[in-house]
C-alpha positions in Angstrom: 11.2 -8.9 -3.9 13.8 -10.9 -2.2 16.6 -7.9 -2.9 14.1 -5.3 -1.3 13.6 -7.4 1.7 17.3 -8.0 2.5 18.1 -4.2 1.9 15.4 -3.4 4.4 16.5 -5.6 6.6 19.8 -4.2 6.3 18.8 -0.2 7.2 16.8 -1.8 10.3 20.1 -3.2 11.6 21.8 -0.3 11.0 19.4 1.7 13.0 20.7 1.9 16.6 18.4 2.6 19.6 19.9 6.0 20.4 18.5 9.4 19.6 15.1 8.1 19.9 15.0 5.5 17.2 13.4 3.1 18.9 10.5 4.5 18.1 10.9 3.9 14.1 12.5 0.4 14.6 9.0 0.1 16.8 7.7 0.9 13.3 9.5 -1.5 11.2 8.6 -4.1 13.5 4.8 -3.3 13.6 4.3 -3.1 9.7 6.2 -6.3 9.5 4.3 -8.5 11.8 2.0 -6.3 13.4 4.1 -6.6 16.8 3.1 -4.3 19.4 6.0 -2.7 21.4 5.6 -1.9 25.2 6.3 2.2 25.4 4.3 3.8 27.6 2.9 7.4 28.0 3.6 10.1 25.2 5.6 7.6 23.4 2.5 4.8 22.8 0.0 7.7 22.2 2.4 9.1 19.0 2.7 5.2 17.9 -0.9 4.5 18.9 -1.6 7.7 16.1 0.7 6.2 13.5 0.0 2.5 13.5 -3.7 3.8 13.2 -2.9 5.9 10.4 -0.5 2.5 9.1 -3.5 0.5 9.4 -5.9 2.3 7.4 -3.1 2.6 4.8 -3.2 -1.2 4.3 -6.6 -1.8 4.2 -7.4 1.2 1.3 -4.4 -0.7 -0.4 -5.7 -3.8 -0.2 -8.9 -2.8 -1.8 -7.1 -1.1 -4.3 -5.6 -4.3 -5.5 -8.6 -6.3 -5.1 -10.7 -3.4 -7.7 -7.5 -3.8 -10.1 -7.8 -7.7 -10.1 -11.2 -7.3 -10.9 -10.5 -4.9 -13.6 -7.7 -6.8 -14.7 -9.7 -10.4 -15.3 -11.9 -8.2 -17.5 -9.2 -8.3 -19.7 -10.3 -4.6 -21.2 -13.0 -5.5 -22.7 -15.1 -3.2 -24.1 -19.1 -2.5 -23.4 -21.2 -2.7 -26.4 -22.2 1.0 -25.5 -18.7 1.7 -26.6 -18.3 -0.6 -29.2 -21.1 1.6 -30.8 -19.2 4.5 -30.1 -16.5 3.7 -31.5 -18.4 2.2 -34.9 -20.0 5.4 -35.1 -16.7 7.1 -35.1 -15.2 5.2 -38.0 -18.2 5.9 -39.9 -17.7 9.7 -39.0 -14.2 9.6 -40.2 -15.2 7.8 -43.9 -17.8 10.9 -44.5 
């Protein structure tokens, strides 16, 4: 994690505020820390849409995690509905 980090940190600083990248080191910034900038007009409204959008993108992954965890300290276990299935399967098979 450490390696992606440092090479992110890396294309930010190559990014220069010309040619309106501002706007996508504004980016950076906000999905790092949640920092804010201070743009005004058109350019807040656009960033205003995409940290919105951002946002929501975190949350649904964060609950995707937490429903793998779950799933995960199950340890695939299986339910005894398919535990029968599965007996009745090998029995299939024999005949």
């Amino acid at each position: 994690m450490r390696a992606t980090k440092a090479k992110g940190n890396i294309e930010k600083q190559m990014l220069v505020d010309t040619n309106g990248l501002q706007e996508i080191k504004a980016l950076f910034r906000f999905a790092e820390d949640g920092t804010i900038p201070d743009f005004s007009g058109a350019l807040m409204m656009c960033f205003s849409f995409i940290s919105s959008q951002m946002q929501r993108d975190k949350e649904k992954y964060i609950e995707i995690c937490v429903k793998r965890a779950a799933a995960g300290r199950k340890g695939g276990k299986q339910k005894k509905a398919n535990l029968a299935n599965a007996n009745c399967a090998k029995q299939n098979q024999a005949n």
